[in-house]
GUKOLRO-670426 format. One record per residue (C-alpha): x, y, z; residue in three letters. Coordinates in steps of 0.25 Angstrom, whole numbers, plus 5000, padded with zeros to 4 digits. Layout:
{pt {X, Y, Z}, "ALA"},
...
//
This chain:
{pt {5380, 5269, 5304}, "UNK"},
{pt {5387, 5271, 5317}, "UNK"},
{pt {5383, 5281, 5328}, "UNK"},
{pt {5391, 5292, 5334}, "UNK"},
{pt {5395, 5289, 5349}, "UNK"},
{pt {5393, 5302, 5354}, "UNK"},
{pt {5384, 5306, 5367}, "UNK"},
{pt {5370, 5309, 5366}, "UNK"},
{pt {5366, 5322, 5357}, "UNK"},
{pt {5357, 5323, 5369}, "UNK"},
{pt {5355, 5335, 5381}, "UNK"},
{pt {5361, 5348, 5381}, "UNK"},
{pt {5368, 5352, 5369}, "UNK"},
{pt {5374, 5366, 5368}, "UNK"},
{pt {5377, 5374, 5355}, "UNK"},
{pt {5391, 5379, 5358}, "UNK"},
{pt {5391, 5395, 5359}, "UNK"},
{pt {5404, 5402, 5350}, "UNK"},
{pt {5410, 5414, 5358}, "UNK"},
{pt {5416, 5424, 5351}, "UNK"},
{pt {5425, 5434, 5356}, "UNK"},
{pt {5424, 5449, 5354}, "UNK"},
{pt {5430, 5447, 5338}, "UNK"},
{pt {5419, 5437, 5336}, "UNK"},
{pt {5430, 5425, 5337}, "UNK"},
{pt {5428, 5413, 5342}, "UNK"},
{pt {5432, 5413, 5357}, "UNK"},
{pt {5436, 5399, 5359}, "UNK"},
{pt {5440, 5400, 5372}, "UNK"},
{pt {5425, 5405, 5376}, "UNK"},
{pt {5420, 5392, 5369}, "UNK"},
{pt {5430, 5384, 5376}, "UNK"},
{pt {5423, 5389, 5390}, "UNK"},
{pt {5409, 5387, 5384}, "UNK"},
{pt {5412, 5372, 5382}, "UNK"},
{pt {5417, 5370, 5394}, "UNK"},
{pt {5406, 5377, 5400}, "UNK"},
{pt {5395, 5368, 5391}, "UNK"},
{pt {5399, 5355, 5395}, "UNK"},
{pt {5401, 5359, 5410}, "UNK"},
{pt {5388, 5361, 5409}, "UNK"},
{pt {5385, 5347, 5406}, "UNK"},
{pt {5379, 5348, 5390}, "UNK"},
{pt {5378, 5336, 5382}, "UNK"},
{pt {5384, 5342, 5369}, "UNK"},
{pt {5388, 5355, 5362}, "UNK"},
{pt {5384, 5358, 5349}, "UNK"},
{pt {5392, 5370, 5339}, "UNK"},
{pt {5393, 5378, 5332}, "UNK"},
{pt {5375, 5379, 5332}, "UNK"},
{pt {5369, 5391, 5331}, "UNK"},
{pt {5371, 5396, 5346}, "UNK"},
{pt {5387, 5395, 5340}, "UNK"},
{pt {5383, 5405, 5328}, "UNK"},
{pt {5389, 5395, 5319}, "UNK"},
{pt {5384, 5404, 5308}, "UNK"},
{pt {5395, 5414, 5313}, "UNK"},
{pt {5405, 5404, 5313}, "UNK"},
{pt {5416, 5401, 5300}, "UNK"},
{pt {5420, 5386, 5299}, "UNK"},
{pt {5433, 5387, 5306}, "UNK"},
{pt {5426, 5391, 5318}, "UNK"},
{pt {5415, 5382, 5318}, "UNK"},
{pt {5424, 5371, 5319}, "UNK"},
{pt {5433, 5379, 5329}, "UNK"},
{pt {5420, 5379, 5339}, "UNK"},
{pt {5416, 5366, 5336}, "UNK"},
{pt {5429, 5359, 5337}, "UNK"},
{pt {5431, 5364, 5351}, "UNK"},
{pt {5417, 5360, 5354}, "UNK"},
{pt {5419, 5346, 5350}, "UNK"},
{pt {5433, 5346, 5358}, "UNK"},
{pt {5427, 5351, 5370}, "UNK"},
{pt {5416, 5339, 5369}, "UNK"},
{pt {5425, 5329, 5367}, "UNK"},
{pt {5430, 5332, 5380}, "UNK"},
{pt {5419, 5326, 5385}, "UNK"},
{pt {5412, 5315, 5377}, "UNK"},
{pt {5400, 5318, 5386}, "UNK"},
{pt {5397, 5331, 5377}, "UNK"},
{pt {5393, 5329, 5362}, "UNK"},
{pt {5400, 5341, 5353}, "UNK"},
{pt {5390, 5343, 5342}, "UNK"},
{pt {5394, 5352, 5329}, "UNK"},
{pt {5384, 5359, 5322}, "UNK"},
{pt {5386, 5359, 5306}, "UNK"},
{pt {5378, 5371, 5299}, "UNK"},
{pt {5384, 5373, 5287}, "UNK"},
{pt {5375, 5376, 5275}, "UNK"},
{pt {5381, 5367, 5263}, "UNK"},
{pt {5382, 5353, 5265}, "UNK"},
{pt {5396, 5351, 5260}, "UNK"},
{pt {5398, 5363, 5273}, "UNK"},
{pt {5393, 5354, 5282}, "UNK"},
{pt {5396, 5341, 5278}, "UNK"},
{pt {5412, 5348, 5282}, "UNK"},
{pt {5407, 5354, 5296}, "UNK"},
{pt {5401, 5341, 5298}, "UNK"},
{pt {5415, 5331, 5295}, "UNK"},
{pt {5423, 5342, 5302}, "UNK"},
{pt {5414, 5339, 5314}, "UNK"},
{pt {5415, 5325, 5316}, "UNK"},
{pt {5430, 5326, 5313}, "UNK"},
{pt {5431, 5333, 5323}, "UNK"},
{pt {5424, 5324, 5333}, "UNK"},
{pt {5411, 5332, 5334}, "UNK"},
{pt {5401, 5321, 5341}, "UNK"},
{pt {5390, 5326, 5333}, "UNK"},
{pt {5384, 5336, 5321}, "UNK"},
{pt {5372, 5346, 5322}, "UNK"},
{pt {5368, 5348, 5308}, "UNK"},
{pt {5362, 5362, 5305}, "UNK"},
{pt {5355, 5362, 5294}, "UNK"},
{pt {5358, 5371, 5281}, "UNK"},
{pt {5345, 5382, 5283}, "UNK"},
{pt {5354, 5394, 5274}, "UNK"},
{pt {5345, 5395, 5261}, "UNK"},
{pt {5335, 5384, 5265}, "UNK"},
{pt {5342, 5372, 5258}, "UNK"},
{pt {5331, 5361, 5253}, "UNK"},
{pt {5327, 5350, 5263}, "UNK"},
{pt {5333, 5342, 5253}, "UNK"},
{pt {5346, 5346, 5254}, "UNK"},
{pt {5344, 5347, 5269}, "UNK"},
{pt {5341, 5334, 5270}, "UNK"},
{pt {5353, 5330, 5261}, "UNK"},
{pt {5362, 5340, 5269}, "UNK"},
{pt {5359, 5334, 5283}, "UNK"},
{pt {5363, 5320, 5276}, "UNK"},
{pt {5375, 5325, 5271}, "UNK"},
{pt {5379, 5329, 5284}, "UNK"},
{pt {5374, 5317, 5292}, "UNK"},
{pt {5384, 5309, 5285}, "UNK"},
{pt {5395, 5314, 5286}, "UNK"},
{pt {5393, 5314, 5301}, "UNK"},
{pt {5391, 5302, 5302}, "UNK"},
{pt {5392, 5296, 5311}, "UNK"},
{pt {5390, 5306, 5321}, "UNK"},
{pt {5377, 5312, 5325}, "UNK"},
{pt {5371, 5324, 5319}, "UNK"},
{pt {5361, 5333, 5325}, "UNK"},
{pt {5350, 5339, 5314}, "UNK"},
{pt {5346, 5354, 5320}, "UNK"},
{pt {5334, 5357, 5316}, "UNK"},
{pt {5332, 5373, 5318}, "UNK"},
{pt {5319, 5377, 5307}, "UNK"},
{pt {5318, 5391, 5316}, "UNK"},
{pt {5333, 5395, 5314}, "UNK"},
{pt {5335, 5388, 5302}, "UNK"},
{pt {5324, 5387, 5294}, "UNK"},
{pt {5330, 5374, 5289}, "UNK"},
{pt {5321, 5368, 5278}, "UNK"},
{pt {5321, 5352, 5280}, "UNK"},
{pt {5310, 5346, 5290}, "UNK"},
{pt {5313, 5340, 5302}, "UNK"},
{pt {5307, 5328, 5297}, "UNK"},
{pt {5318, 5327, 5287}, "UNK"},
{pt {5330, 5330, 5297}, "UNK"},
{pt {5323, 5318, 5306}, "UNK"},
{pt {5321, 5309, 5293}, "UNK"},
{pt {5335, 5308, 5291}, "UNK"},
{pt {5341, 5302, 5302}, "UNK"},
{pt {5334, 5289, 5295}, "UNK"},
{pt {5345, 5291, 5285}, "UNK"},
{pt {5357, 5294, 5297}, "UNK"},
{pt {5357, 5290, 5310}, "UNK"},
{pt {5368, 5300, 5314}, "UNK"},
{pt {5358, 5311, 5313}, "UNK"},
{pt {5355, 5309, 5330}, "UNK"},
{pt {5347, 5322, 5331}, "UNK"},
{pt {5341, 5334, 5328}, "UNK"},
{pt {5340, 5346, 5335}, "UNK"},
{pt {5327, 5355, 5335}, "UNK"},
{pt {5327, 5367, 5335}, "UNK"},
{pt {5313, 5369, 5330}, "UNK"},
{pt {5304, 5379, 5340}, "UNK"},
{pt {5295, 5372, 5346}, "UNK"},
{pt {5304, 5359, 5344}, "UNK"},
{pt {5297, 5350, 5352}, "UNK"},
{pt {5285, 5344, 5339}, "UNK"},
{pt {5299, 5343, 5330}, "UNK"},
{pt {5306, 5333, 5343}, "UNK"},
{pt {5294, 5325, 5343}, "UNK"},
{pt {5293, 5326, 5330}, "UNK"},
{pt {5309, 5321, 5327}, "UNK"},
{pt {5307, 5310, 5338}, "UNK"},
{pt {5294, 5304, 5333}, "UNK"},
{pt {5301, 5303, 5318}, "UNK"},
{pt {5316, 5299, 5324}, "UNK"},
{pt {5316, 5294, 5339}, "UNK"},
{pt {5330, 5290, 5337}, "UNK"},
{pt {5334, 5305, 5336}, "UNK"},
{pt {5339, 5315, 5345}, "UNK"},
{pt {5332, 5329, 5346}, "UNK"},
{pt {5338, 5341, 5351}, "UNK"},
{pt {5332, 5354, 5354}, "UNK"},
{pt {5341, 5369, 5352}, "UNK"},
{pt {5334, 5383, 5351}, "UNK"},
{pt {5341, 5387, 5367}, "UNK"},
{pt {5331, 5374, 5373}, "UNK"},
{pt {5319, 5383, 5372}, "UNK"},
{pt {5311, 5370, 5370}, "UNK"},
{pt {5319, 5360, 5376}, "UNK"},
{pt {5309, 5355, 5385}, "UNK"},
{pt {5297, 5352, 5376}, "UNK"},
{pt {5307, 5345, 5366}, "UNK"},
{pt {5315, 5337, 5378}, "UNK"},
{pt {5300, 5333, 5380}, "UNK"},
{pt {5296, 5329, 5366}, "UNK"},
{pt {5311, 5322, 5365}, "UNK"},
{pt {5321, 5332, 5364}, "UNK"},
{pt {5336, 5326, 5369}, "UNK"},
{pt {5344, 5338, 5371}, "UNK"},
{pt {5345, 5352, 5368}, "UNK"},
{pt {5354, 5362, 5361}, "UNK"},
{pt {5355, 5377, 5367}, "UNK"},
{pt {5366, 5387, 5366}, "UNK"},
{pt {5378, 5386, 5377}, "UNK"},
{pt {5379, 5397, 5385}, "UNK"},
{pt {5368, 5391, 5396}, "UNK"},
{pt {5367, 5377, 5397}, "UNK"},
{pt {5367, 5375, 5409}, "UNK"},
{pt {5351, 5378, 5409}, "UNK"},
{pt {5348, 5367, 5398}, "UNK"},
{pt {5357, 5356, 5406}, "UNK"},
{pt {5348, 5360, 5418}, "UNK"},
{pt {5336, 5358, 5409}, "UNK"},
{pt {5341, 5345, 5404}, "UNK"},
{pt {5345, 5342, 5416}, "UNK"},
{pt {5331, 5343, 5423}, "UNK"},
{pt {5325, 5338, 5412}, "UNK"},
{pt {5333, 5324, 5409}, "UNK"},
{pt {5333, 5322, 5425}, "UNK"},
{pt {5317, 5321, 5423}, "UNK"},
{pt {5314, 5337, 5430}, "UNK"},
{pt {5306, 5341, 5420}, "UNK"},
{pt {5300, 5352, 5429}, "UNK"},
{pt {5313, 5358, 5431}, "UNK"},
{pt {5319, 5357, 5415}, "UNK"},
{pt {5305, 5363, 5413}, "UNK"},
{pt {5307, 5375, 5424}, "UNK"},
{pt {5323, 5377, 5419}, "UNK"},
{pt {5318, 5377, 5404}, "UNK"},
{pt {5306, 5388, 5406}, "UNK"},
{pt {5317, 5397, 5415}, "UNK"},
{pt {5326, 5397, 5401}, "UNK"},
{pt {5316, 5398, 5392}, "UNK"},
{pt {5312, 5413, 5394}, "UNK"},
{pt {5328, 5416, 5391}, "UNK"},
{pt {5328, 5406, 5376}, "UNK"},
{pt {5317, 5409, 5371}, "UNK"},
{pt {5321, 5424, 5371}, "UNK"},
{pt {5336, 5420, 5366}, "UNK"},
{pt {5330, 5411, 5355}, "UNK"},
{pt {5324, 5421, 5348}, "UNK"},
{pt {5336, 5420, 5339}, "UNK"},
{pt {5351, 5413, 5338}, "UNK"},
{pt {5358, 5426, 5338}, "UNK"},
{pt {5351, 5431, 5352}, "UNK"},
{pt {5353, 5418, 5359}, "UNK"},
{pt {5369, 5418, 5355}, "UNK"},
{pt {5370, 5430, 5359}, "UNK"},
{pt {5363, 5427, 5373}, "UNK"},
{pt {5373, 5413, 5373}, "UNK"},
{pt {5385, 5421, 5371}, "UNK"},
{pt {5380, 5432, 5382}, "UNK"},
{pt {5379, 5421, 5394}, "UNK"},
{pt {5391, 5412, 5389}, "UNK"},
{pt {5399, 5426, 5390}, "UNK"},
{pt {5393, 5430, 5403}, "UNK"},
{pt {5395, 5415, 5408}, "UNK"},
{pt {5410, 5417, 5406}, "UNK"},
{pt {5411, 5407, 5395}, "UNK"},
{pt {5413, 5418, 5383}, "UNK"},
{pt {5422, 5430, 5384}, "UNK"},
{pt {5413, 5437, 5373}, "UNK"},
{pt {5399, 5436, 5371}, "UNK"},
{pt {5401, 5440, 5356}, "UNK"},
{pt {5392, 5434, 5345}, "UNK"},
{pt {5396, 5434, 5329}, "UNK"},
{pt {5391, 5448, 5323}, "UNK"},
{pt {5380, 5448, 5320}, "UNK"},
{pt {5374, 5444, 5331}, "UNK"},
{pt {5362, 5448, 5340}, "UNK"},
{pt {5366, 5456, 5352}, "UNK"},
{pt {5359, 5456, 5364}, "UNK"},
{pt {5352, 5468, 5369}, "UNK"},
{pt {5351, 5471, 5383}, "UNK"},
{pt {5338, 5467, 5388}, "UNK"},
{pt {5345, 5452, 5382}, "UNK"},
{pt {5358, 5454, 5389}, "UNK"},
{pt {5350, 5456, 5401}, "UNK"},
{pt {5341, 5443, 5398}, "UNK"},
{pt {5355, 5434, 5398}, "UNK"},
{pt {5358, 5441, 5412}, "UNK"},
{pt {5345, 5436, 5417}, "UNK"},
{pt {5348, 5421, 5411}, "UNK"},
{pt {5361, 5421, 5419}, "UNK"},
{pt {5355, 5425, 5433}, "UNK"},
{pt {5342, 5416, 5431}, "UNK"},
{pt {5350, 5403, 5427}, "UNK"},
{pt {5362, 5407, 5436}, "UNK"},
{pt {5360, 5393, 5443}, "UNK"},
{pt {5363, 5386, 5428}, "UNK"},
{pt {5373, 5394, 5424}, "UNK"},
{pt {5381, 5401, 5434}, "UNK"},
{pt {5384, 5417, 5435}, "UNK"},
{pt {5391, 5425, 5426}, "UNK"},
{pt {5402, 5431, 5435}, "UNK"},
{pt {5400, 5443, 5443}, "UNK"},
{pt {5408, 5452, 5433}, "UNK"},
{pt {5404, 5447, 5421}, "UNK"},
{pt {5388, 5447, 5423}, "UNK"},
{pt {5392, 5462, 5429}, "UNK"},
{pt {5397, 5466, 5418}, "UNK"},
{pt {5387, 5460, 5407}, "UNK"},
{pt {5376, 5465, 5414}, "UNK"},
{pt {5381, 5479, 5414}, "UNK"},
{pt {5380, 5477, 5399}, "UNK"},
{pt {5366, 5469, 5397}, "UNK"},
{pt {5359, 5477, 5405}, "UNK"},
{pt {5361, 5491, 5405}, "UNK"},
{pt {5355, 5503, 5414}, "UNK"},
{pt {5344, 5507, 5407}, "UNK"},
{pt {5344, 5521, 5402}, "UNK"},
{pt {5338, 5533, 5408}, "UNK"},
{pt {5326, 5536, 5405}, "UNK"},
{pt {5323, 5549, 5394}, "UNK"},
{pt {5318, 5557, 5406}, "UNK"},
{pt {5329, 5555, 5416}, "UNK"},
{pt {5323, 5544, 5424}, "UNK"},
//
């Protein structure tokens, strides 16, 4: 079986954010200027439509309208791999996101596993095969993501079958802790890539225990470059220091994909890259206590991400934090 010449699916890996603007269309102008922004800042690949895109709020024509400009804007630059995600919940689905992909010049394929319904691990199995085929032979990234998806097959089955497919380069963990299941994935398949998602809340230890890369959302990556950064040049006391200043933030937004969408969207919008900040109803909106968490973000990791301009922070803030009422005595 031949190999795919495509860079490493290594480092930083952003999943693409979808703007919207104030009808719930897509903006793609907005994505447009994302793009630009993500590999200005140096990333190694950009993955869509994930679940940092709301691909469950996308229809198929737009799905491939997002990831087609993806992939252009990658090609661009043969330094940036363009990863499409394939999500669908019937093989025959999948199998047609998958040809459309690679026809269209996609350097690689996330697989998402069916998790609707909780299909066998059989079929699992047999799905994942179905799709590694007709990739081939481009790469194709497993996610494994038990706590968003409750997916039924084992990670041992996932690791088993690269025996069977050589394209199947890596798998990205999204396990929490996933440390143990990097070890575990290298002990069993050395030859394999392992990539950690869930906003890089544990990047570290997995980086540690073998981890490549890692997969966040867009709209600040700037701060996981500088961690890579730190990191790949051997600082591990400064990766260490950057990692524990974002942590407090993640680990709150990770609490669930709707709030940390919504989060990505407020700070892409207030960067200047979006003209909304609008998410698919329903969504989870932000209450203010939130909206002033993000404002907080922007002035500690000024030095990584720039200001917001004057007039825009002004005017956001006016809205995320609001006077606080008086008091039911007049005080």
């Amino acid at each position: 079986m031949t190999t795919h010449s495509v860079p490493a699916l290594t480092g930083l890996i952003p999943i693409a954010t979808i703007p919207f603007d104030e009808a719930q269309r897509l903006d793609l102008d907005s994505l447009a200027r994302e793009l630009e922004h993500l590999k200005g800042a140096n990333v190694d690949g950009i993955m869509v439509p994930g679940f940092a895109s709301e691909f469950y709020k996308l229809d198929d024509s737009e799905a491939r309208a997002v990831s087609s400009i993806v992939v252009d804007a990658c090609r661009e630059d043969e330094s940036v791999t363009s990863i499409v995600s394939v999500a669908a919940h019937s093989t025959r689905v999948a199998l047609d996101r998958t040809r459309w992909a690679i026809d269209y010049g996609a350097n690689a394929i996330n697989l998402l596993l069916p998790h609707y319904m909780s299909p066998s691990p059989n079929s699992l199995k047999e799905h994942m095969r179905a799709v590694l085929r007709e990739a081939a032979p481009a790469p194709v990234v497993v996610q494994y993501a038990p706590q968003l998806t409750g997916a039924t097959v084992s990670l041992d089955d996932i690791v088993a079958i690269q025996d069977e497919y050589e394209n199947l380069r890596a798998i990205k963990v999204e396990s929490t802790p996933p440390g143990p299941d990097v070890e575990r994935i290298l002990t069993k398949q050395p030859s394999l890539k392992v990539l950690v998602g869930y906003a890089g809340m544990h990047m570290i230890d997995a980086m540690e225990r073998g981890a490549v890369g890692v997969q966040p959302s867009a709209s600040f990556v700037e701060v996981y470059r500088s961690i890579l950064d730190h990191w790949n040049r051997g600082d591990r006391e400064s990766a260490l220091e950057l990692h524990r200043k974002l942590l407090p933030y993640v680990s709150y937004w990770m609490q669930n994909v709707e709030l940390i969408i919504a989060i990505d969207k407020r700070i892409a919008y207030l960067r200047g890259w979006f003209t909304t900040e609008g998410i698919r109803t329903p969504a989870r909106d932000l209450d203010r206590h939130e909206l002033g968490m993000v404002d907080r973000f922007l002035e500690e990791f000024a030095e990584h991400l720039g200001a917001p301009s004057d007039r825009e922070f002004a005017k956001v803030r006016q809205v995320s934090i609001p006077e606080a009422p008086p008091s039911a005595t007049g005080e």
